[in-house]
Backbone as a ProteinNet text record, in pm:
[ID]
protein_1_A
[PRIMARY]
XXXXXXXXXXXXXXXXXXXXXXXXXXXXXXXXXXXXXXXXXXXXXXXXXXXXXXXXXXXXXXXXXXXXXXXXXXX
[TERTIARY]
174.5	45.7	-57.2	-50.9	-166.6	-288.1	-404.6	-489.5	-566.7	-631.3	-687	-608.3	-595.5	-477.8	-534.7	-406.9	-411.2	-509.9	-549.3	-593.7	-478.3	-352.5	-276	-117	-43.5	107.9	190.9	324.2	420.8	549.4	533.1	693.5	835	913.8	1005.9	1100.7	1119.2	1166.2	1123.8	1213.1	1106	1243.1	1313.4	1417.8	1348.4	1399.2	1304	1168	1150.7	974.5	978	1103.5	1120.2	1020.3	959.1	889.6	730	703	621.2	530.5	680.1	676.5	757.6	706	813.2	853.5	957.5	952	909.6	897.7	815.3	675.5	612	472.4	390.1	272.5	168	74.6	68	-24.6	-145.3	-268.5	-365.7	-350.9	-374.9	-380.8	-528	-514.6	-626	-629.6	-759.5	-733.2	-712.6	-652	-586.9	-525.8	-640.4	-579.3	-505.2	-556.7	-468.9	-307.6	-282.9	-140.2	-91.7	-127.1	-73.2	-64.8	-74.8	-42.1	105.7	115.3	221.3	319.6	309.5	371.7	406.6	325	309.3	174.4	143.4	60.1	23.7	-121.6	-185.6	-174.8	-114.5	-89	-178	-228.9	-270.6	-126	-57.4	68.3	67.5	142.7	190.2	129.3	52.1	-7.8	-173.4	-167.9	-339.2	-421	-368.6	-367.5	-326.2	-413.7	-352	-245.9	-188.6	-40.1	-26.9	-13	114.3	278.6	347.3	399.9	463.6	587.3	684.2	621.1	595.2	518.7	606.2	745.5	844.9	889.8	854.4	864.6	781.3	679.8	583.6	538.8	541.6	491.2	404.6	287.8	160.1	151.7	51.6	31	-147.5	-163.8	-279.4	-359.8	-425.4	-496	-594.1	-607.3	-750.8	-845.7	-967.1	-1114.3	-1100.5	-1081.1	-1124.3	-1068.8	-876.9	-794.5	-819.4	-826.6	-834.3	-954.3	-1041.1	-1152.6	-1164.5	-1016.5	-1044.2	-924.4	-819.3	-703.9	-805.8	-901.4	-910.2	-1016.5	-1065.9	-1156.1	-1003.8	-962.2	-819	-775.8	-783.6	-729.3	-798.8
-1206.4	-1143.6	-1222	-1336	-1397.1	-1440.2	-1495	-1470.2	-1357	-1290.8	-1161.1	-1079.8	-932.7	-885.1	-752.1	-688.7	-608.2	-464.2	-444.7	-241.5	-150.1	-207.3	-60.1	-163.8	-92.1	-157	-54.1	-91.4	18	30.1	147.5	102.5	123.6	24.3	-7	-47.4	5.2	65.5	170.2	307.3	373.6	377.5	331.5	353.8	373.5	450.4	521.9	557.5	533.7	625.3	738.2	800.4	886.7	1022.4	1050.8	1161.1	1113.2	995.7	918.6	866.9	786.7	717.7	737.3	777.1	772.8	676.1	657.9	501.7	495	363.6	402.4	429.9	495.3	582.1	421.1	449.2	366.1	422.9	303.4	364.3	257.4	332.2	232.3	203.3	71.3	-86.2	-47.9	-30	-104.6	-212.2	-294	-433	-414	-516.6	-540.3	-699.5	-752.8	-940.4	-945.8	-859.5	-860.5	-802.9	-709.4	-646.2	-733.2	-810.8	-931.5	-1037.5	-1062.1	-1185.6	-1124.1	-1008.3	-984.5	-908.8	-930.3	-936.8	-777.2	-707.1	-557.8	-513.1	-440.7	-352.8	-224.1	-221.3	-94.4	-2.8	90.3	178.8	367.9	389.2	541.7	656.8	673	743.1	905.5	941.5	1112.6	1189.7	1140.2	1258.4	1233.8	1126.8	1102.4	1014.3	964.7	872.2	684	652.2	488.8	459.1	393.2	377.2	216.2	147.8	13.5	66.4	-47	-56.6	-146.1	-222.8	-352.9	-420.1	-507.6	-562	-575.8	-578.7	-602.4	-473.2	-391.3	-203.5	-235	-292.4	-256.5	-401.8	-387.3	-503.3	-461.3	-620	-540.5	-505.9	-479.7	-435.8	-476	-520.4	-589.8	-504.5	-423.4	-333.6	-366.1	-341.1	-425.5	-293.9	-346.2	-285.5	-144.1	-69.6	48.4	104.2	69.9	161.5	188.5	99.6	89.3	201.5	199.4	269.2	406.4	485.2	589.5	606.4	542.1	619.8	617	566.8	555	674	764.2	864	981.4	940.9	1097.5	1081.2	944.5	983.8	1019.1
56.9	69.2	-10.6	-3	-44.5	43.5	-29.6	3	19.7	157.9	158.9	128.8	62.3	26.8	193.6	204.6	338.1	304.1	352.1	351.9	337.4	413.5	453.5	468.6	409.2	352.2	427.2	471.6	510.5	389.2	348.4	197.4	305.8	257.5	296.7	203.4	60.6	-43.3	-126.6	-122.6	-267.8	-323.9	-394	-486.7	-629.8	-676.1	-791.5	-816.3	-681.1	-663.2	-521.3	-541.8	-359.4	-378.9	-485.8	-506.2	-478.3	-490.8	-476.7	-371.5	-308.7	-144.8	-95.3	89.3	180.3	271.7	285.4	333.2	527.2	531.6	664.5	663.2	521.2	540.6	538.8	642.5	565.7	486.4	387.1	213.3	273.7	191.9	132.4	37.9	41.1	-35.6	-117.2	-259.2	-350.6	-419.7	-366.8	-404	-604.1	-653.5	-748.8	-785	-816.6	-839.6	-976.7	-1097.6	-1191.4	-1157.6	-1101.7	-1032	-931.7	-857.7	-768.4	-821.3	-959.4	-1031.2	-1152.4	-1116.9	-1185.7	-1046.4	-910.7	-812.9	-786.1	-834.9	-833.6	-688	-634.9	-581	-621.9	-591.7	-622.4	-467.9	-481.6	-333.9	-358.8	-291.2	-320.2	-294	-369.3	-285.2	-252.4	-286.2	-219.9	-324.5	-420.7	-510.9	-457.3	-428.8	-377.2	-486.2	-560.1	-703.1	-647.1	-755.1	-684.7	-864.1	-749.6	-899.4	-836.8	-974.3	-911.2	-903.2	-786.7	-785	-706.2	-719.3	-720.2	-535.7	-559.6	-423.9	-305.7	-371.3	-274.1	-194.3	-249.5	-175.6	-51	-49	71.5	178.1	285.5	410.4	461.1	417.6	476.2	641.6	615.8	782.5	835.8	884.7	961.8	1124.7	1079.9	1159.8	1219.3	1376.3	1418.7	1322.4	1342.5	1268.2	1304.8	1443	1491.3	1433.2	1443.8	1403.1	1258	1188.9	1020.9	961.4	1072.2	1069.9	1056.2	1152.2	1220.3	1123.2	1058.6	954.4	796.1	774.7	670.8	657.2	774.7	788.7	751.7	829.3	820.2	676.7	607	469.1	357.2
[MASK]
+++++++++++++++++++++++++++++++++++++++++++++++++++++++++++++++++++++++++++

């Protein structure tokens, strides 16, 4: 995930965060260059809070404009 970092990640690990994240869910992505230099992500999770966590839990995901548009109104 370098370069632009994504809007919206799918976790595809929560091992010791299952209260947290569900796997499969897509999260929003808050950008975070200090937390991506320590190979961490900032994610908004299941409390509605942005938390880091391990970069390797989540694959971004690349949304055309509309869609990104119309999930980021529902969230």
């Amino acid at each position: 995930m370098k370069g632009k970092q994504p809007k919206y990640a799918i976790c595809t690990v929560n091992t010791g965060y299952e209260a947290s994240l569900e796997l499969r869910k897509l999260y929003q992505v808050v950008p975070d260059e200090s937390a991506a230099r320590y190979e961490q992500i900032r994610i908004i999770d299941e409390s509605g809070e942005d938390y880091l966590y391990p970069l390797a839990y989540f694959e971004p995901v690349d949304l055309p404009d509309p869609i990104a548009e119309r999930v980021s109104r529902v969230a």
